[in-house]
C-alpha positions as CSV (number, residue, x, y, z in Angstrom):
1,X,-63.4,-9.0,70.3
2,X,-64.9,-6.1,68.6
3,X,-66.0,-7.9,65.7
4,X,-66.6,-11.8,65.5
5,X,-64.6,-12.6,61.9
6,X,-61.2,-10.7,63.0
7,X,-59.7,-11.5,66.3
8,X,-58.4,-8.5,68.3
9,X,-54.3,-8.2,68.9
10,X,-54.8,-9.1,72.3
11,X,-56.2,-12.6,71.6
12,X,-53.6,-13.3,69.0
13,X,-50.6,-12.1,70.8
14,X,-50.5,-13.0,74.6
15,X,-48.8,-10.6,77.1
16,X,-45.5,-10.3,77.4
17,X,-45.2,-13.2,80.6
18,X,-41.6,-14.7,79.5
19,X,-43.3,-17.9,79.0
20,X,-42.4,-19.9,75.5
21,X,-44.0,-22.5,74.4
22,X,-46.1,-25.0,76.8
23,X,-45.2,-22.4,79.5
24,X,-42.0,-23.3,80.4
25,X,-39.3,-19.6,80.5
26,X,-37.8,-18.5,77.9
27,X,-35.0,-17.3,79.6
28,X,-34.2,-21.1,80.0
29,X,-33.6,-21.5,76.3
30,X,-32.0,-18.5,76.0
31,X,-29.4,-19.9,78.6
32,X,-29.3,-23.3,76.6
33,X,-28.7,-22.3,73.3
34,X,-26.4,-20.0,74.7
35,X,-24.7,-23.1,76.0
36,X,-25.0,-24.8,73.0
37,X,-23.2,-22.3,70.7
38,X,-20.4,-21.9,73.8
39,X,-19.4,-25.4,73.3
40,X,-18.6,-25.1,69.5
41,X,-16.6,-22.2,70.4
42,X,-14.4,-24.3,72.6
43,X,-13.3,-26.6,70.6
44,X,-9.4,-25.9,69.3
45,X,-8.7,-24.8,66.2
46,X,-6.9,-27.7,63.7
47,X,-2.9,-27.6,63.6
48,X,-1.3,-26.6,60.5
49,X,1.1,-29.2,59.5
50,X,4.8,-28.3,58.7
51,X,6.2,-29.6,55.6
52,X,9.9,-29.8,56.6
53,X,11.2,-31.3,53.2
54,X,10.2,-34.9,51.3
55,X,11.4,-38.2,52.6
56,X,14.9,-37.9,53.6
57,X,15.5,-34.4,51.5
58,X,15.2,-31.5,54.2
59,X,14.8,-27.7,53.0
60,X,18.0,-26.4,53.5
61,X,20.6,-29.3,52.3
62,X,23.4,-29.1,50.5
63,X,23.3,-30.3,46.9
64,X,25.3,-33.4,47.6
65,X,23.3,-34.3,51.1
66,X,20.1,-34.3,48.4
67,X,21.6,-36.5,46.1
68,X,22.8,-38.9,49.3
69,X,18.9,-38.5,50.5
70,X,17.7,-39.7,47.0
71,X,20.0,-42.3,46.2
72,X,19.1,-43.7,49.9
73,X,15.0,-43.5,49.6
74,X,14.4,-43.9,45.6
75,X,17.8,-45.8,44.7
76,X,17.2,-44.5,41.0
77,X,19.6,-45.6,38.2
78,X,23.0,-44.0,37.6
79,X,22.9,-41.0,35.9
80,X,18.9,-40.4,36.4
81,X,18.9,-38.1,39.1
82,X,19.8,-34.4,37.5
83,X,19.7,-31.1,38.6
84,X,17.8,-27.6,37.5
85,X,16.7,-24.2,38.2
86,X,13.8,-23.4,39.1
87,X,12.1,-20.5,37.1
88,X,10.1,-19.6,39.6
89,X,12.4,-18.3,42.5
């Protein structure tokens, strides 16, 4: 050291060995957290779920196989089951 207060690079920094911490390689945890993150990656991606219709009702019917769906799942009372356009589409 050149001077006693301020410690020289070399004894702050030690040589470039490829040791890490307590000595062991670092190339070692490089290979493990490589591992590590490689796993997450495996894992396959959630299914989207298909929404076909609701209850018996399927996208696609004809008016009258809707109202037999309806009257079959919900049994509503006569005359409560009505039709309408949708604004939207």
């Amino acid at each position: 050291m050149a001077d006693d207060t301020e410690p020289e690079p070399d004894d702050i920094i030690p040589a470039n060995d490829n040791q890490g911490p307590k000595g062991q390689p670092t190339a070692f945890c490089l290979v493990f957290l490589a591992a590590m993150t490689g796993s997450a990656k495996a894992q396959a991606p959630p299914t989207a779920h298909v929404v076909s219709g609701f209850r018996g009702a399927v996208f696609g019917m004809a008016s009258d196989e809707v109202r037999r769906a309806i009257a079959t799942d919900l049994k509503p009372a006569v005359g409560a089951v009505t039709e309408q356009d949708n604004p939207v589409v």
